[in-house]
VOLOGU-167597 format. One line per field, with one value per residue (C-alpha): chain; residue number from 1; x, y, z; residue in one letter. Coordinates in steps of 0.25 Angstrom, whole numbers, plus 5000, padded with zeros to 4 digits. Layout:
% VOLOGU-167597
chain <- [A|...]
resi <- [NUM|...]
x <- [X|...]
y <- [Y|...]
z <- [Z|...]
resn <- [A|...]
This chain:
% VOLOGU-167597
chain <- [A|A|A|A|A|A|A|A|A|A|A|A|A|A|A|A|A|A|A|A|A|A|A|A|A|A|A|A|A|A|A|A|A|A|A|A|A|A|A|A|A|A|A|A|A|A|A|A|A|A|A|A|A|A|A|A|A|A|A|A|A|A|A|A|A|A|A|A|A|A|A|A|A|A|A|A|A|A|A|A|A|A|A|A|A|A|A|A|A|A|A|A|A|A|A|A|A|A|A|A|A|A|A|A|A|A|A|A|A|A|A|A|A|A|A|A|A|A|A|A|A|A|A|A|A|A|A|A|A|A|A|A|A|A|A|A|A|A|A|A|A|A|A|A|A|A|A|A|A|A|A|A|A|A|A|A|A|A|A|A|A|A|A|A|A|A|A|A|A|A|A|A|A|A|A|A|A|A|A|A|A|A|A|A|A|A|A|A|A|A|A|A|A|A|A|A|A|A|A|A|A|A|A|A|A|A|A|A|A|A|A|A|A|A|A|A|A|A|A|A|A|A|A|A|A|A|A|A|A|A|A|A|A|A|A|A|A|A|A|A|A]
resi <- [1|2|3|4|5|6|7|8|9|10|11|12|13|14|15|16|17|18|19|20|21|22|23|24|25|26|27|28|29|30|31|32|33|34|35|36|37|38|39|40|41|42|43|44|45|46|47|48|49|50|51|52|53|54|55|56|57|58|59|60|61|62|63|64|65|66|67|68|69|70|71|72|73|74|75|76|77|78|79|80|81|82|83|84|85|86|87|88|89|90|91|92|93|94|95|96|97|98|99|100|101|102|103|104|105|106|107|108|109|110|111|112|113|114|115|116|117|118|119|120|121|122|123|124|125|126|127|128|129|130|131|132|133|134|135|136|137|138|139|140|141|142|143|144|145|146|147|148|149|150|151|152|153|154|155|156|157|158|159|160|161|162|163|164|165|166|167|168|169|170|171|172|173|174|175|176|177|178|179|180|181|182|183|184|185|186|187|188|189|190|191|192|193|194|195|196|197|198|199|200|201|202|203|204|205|206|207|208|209|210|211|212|213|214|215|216|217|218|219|220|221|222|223|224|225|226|227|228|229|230|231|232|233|234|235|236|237|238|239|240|241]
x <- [4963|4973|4974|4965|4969|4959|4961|4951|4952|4945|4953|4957|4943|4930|4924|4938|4943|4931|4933|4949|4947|4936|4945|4957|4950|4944|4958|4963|4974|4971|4975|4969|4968|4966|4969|4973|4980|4974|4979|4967|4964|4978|4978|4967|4973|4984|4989|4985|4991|4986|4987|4984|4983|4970|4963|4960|4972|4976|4991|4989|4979|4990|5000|4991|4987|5003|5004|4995|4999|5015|5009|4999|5000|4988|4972|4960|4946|4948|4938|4935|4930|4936|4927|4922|4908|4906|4893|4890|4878|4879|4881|4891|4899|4912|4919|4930|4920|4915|4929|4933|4922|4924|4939|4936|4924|4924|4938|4946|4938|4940|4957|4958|4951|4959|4971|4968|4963|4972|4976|4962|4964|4977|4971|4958|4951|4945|4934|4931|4922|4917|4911|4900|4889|4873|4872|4871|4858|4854|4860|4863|4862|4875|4883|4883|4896|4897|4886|4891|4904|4900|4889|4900|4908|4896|4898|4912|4907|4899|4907|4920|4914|4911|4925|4933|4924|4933|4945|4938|4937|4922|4918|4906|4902|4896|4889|4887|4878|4884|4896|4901|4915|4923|4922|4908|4906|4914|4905|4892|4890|4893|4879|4871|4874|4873|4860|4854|4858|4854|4842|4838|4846|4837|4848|4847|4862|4874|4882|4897|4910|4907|4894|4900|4910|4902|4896|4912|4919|4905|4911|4925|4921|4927|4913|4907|4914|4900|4897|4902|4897|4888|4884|4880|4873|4876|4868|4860|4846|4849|4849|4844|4848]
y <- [4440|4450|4463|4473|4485|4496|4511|4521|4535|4547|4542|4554|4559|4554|4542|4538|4538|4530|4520|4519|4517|4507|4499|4500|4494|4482|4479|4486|4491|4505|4517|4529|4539|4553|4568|4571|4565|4553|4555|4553|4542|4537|4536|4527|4516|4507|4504|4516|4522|4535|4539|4554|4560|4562|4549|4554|4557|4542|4544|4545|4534|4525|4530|4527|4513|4510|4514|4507|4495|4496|4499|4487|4477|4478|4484|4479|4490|4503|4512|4526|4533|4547|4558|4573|4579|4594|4598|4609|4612|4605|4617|4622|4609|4612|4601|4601|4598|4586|4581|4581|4575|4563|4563|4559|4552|4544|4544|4542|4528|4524|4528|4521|4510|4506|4508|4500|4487|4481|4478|4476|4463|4460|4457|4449|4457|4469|4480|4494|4504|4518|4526|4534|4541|4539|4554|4545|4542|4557|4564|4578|4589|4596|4585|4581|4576|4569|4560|4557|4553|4542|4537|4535|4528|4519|4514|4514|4504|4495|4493|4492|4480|4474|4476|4469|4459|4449|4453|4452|4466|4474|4488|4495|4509|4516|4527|4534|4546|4559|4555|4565|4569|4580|4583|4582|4591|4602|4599|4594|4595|4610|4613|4603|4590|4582|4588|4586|4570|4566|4571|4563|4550|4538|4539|4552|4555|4558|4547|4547|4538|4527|4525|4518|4510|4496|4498|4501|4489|4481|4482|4478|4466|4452|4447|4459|4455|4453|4466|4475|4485|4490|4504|4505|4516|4519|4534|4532|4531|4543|4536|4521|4511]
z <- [4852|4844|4850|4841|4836|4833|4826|4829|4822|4829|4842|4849|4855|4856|4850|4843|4859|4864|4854|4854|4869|4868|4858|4867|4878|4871|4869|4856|4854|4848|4836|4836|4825|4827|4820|4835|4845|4856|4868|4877|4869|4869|4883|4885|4875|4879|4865|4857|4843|4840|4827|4824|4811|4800|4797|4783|4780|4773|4776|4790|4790|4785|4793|4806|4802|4799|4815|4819|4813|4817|4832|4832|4820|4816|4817|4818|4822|4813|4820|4810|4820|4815|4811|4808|4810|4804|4805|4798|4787|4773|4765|4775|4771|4762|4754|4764|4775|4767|4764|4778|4783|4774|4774|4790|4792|4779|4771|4785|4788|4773|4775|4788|4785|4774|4781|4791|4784|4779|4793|4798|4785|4791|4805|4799|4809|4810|4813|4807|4814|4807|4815|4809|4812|4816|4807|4795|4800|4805|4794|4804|4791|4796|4797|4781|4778|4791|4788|4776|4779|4790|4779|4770|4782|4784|4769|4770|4781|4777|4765|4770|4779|4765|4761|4774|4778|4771|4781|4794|4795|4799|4796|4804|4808|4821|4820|4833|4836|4839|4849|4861|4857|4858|4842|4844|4855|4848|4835|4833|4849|4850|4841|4850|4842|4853|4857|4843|4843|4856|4853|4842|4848|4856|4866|4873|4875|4868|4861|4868|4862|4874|4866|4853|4860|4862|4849|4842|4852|4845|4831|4834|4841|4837|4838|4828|4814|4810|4808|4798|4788|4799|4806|4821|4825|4838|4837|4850|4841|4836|4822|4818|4808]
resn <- [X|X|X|X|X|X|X|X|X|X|X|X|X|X|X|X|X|X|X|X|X|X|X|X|X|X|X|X|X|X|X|X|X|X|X|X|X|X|X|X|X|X|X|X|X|X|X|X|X|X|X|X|X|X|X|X|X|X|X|X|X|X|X|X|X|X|X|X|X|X|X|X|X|X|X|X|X|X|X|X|X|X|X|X|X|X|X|X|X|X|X|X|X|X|X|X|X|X|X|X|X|X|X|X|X|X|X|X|X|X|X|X|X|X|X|X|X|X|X|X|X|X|X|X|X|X|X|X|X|X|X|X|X|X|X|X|X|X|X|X|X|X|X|X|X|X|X|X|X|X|X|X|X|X|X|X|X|X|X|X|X|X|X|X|X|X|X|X|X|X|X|X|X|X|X|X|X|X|X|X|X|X|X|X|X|X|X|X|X|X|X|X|X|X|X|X|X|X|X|X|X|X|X|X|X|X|X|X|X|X|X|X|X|X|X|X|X|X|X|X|X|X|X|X|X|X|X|X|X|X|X|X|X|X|X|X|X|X|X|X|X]
């Protein structure tokens, strides 16, 4: 089989890491897209390009999809992994709070996305993964432009997967529940966050990064060009579809 060649944003820290790593070892050669710099995650990846720069910012999306392609040749898993969460009350929300949340969690997808399909046609082959969140299905009230920026991505999803079925390519979502990471520590965990979604989760324990690897190396299978236009909650039953 060709060698793959997957890009996650998000990829210096948490579950950006866990995923770029995971790919890595399932024998991908790797890109990683980040406002900061991947040196841990670097190091874990044989064949790593990191990219550093702001995914909504559409010259420097194209700039990183011509490196990857002058590196590698070609790509095939685009995983949009990259995102912000402020919570804070809705009245306390300024337009520039709105617009940077969406700029990020919903404008960012759409920019790489198209950057990067062209190739995905060229290589008759490939996978995009958005990774959203299970708070579309709880609605948290300080947390409104979040959730509706990842609803937007789950529309973004499902008709997308419409749009590139011809070419081979599939587009799903993951929406995890409220994930151990170092950006939500220093957030929504510093005001018992964690506390809150445990408690109204079936599985009693908080979610890490290893928890949505099977379910991501699930949707880049070969074997899964079936599914497309989908959303797995992987929320621990803190949320059901």
């Amino acid at each position: 089989m060709e060698t793959r060649t997957a890009l996650v944003t998000g990829a210096a820290q948490g579950l950006g890491r866990e995923f770029a790593v995971a790919l890595a070892g399932r024998g991908y050669r790797v890109a990683g897209f980040d406002l900061e710099p991947q040196p841990e995650t670097a190091e874990q990846i044989l064949d790593y390009v990191e990219l550093v720069g702001d995914v909504s910012d559409p010259v420097a999306v194209e700039e990183g999809l011509e490196r990857i392609i002058e590196r590698f040749g070609t790509l095939h898993v685009v995983v949009n992994n990259a995102g912000v969460y402020p919570a804070k009350p809705f009245e306390e929300t300024t337009p520039e709070d709105w617009r940077r949340v969406m700029r990020v969690n919903l404008e960012a997808p759409f920019l790489v996305t198209r950057a990067a399909l062209p190739h995905l046609k060229a290589a008759g082959w490939g996978r995009v993964v958005n990774i959203v969140s299970a708070a579309v299905l709880t609605a948290p009230p300080t947390m409104v432009p979040y959730v509706a920026s990842k609803m937007g991505l789950i529309g973004f999803t499902r008709s997308l997967a419409a749009a590139v079925a011809p070419y081979g390519v599939t587009v799903n979502a993951i929406a995890p529940s409220m994930v151990r990471t170092a950006t939500a520590e220093r957030t929504v965990g510093a005001d018992g966050g964690f506390e809150f979604v445990r408690s109204r989760q079936a599985v009693e324990r908080t979610q890490e990064p290893a928890d949505l690897v099977s379910t991501l190396l699930y949707v880049v299978d070969e074997g899964s060009g079936f599914l497309t236009g989908q959303t797995l909650n992987v929320s621990g039953g803190s949320a059901y579809l």
